[in-house]
N, C-alpha and C positions, 0 to 999 in steps of 0.2 A: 504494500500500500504506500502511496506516494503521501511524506507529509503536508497536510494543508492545513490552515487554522480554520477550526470553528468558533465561533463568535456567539456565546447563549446569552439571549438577554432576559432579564429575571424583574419585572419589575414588582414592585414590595409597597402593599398597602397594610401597615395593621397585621402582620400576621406572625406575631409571636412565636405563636402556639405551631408550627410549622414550617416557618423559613429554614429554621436548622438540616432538621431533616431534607429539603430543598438544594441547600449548598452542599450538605455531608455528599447527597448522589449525585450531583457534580464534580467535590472533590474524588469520588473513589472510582471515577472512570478510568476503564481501562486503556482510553486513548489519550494521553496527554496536553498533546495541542491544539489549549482550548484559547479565548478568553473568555469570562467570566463578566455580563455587565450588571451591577446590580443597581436599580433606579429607583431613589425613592421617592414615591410617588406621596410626599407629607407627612408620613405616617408617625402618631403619636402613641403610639406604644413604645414595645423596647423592642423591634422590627432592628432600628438602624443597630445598635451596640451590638448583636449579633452577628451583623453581618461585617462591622466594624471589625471583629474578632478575624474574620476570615478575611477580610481586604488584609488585615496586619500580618497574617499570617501565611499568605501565597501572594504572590506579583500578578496573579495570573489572573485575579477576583479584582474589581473596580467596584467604585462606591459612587453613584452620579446623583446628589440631591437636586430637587425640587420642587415647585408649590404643590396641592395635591389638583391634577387635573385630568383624574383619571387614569384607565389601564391602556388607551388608546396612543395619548399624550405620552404615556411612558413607555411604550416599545417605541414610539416614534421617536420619542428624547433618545434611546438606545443605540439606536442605527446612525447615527451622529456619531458613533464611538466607535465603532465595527469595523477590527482592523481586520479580519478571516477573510477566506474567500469564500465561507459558506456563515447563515446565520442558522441560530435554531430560536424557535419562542419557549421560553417554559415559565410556564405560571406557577408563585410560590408557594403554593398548595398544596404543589405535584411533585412527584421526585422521577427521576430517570433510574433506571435500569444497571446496570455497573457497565455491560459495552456497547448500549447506546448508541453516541457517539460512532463505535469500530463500527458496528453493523448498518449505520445511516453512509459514513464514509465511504464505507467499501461497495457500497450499490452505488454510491453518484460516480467513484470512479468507475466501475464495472460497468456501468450502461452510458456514463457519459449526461447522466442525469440532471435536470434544472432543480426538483423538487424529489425528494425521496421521504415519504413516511414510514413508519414504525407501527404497527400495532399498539394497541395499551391495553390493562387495567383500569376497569371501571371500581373505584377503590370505595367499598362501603367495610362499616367499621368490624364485620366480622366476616367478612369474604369478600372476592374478586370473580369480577366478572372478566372474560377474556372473549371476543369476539372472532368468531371461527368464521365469518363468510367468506372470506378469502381463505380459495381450495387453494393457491398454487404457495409453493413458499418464496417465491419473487414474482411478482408481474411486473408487466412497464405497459404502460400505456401512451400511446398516441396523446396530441392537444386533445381531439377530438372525443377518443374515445373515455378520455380522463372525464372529460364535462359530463358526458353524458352518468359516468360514475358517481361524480360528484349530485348529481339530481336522483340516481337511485338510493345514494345514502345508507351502502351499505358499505362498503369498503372504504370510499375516497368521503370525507365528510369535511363540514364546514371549519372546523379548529383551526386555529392559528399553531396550536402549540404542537411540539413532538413531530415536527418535519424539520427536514432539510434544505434551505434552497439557498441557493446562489446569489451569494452577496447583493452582483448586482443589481437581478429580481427583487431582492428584500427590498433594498435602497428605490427602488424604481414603485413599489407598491407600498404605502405608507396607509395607517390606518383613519376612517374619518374619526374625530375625537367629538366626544359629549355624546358618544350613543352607545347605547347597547348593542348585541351583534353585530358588531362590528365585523366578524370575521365572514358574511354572509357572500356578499357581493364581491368584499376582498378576495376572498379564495377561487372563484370565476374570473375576476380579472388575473389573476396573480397566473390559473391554467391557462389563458389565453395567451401570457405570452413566453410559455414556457415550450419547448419543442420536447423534453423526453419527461416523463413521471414513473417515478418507480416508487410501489407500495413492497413493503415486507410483511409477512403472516408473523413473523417475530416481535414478541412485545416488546415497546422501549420504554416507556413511559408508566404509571401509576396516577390515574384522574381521580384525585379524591372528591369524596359525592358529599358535601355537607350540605348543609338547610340555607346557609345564610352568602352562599356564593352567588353569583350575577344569575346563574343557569339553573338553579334550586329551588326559586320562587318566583311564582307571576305577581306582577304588579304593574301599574300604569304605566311603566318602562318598557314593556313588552310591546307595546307599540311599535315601538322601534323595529322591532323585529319585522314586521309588517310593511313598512318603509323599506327595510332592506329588503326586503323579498321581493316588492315591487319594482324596486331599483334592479334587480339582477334579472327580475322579468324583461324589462325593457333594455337590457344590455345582450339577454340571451336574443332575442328577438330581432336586433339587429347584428349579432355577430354568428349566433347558432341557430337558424330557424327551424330546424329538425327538434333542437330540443326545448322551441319556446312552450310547446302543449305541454310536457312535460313539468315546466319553469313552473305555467299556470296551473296545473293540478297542484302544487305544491304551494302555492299561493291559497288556492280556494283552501284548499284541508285547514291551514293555519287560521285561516277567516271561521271555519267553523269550529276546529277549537277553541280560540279564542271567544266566540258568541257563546261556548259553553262554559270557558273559565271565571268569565267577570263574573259569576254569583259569588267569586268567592270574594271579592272588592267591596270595599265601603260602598252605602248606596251610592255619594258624591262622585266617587273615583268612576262608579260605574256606571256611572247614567252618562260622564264624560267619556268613558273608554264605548259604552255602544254610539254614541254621536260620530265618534271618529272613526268606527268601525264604517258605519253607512257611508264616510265623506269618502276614506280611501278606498273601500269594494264598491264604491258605484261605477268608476268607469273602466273597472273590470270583471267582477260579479252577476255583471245586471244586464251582459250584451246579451243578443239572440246569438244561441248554438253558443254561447262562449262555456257554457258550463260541463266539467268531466262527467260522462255518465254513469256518477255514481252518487248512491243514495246518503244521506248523513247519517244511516246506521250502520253502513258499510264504513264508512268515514269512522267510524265512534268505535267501531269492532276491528276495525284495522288499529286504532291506535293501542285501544287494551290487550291486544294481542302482543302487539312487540313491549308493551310494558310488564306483562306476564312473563313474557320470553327472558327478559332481565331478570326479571325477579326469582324464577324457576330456575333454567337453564334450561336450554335445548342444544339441540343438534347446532345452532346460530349462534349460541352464547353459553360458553362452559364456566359453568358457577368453580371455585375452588374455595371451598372452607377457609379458615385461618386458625390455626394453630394455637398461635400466640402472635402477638404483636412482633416480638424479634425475630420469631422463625419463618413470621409469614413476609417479614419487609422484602428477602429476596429470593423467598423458594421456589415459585415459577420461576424466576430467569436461573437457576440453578437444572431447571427441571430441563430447560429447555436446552441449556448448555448440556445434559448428560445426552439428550437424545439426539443431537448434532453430530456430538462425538464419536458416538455406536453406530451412525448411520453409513 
């Protein structure tokens, strides 16, 4: 493997209770040349002295303060610093894998890749979930064929974090800041101007699932989400028109969840979130023939479906117990390393 730097930018709101463990799976990778960017995004806890701990103690960790303006604002503030020729996003909730890193590298140089993902752990507090839809243990996909992945949302999905890509795409694709899902439209633009994408069936990453993260809870913020979806509608439509229907089934579905979630909203919140429902599905909701033919119990039964599939495990999502907290930190990717080596 040819040495390259990767450049992880880490930014850090408030999160005590978990930065540690964040920079420890950083530090213990098995591939060296990293740098380390850590952005603090205002945070008034003891977030910074921690990681103060770990700037003093490797060259390789940076400390970038700021006012708090969010998680957008702060991978942005990041890439201002990004000496590598490859970035990765990792959120400081989440922790990486120990060869991470080796296994994201060795497929961009193997395929000659723009963008290469990892697999992960869905991390709840007493098991992982591991996502098995990808049969192959490498694919690469085409521009084309990526997108159309990215809208099935089975393999290729919206995250910023726990990919790889090329510097200069990082630099070239900056996040909008003051919104939520951010990563919607971003990751559509970021495929389009990528020529190779490589996903790995190997897990890198560890998503921990808490109650009070951006993706946890619905709230009037979720709008947003809504905007982005309409935004990547109208980007797919002009750049992919094969997979604009596609774009729009996944619009509509989100329009009827969300007409199903606001009972859980203050009346205020939700008499405001249905007004704005109507304002943004009407000039796409409400055409002739514009709608998927499919019913909203179909719609409601497709979603508790894949959220039973999480919760159970299936043949799509292999539940793994936990242990104990220090046996389970890294015994998949232990499990994974024996069955590589025998193969």
């Amino acid at each position: 493997m040819n040495e390259q730097t990767i450049s992880i930018i880490i930014p850090i709101y408030n999160v005590e209770d978990y930065i540690r463990k964040c920079l420890q799976s950083v530090l213990d990778q098995t591939y060296a040349s990293f740098q380390a960017i850590l952005v603090n995004d205002g945070s008034t806890d003891h977030s910074v002295e921690i990681c103060e701990e770990m700037v003093a103690g490797d060259s390789r960790f940076i400390l970038i303060p700021q006012e708090n303006r969010g998680l957008s604002a702060a991978r942005n503030t990041g890439l201002h610093y990004v000496k590598g020729d490859y970035v990765l996003y990792l959120d400081s909730d989440d922790s990486l894998v120990p060869n991470a890193l080796e296994l994201l590298l060795g497929a961009a140089q193997k395929y000659g890749a723009d963008i290469v993902q990892g697999n992960f752990y869905y991390d709840y507090p007493d098991y992982l979930l591991l996502n098995e839809q990808q049969k192959h243990e490498e694919t690469v996909y085409t521009r084309d064929d990526a997108m159309t992945a990215l809208l099935e949302h089975k393999t290729i999905m919206n995250f910023a974090w726990g990919k790889l890509i090329s510097a200069v795409l990082a630099k070239k694709h900056q996040f909008p800041e003051g919104k939520y899902f951010e990563d919607t439209c971003w990751k559509a633009k970021l495929i389009h101007d990528c020529t190779t994408y490589a996903a790995l069936k190997a897990p890198v990453l560890y998503y921990l699932q808490r109650p009070s993260s951006i993706s946890g809870k619905f709230s009037i913020r979720n709008l947003d989400q809504l905007d982005a979806e309409i935004e990547r509608l109208q980007f797919l439509k002009q750049n992919y028109p094969a997979c604009a229907q596609q774009a729009f089934y996944v619009l509509y579905s989100k329009f009827r969840q969300h007409s199903v979630l606001i009972k859980f909203l203050e009346k205020e919140e939700a008499e405001t979130y249905a007004k704005r429902l109507t304002e943004l599905g009407e000039p796409f909701l409400f055409e002739p023939n514009s709608q998927p033919d499919l019913t909203i119990y179909q719609k409601l039964g497709g979603i508790l479906k894949k959220l039973s599939y999480r919760m159970i495990g299936t043949s799509e999502w292999k539940k793994i117990k936990k242990r104990n907290s220090n046996q389970a930190k890294y015994l998949p990717y232990k499990l994974f390393l024996k069955k590589s080596i025998s193969a």
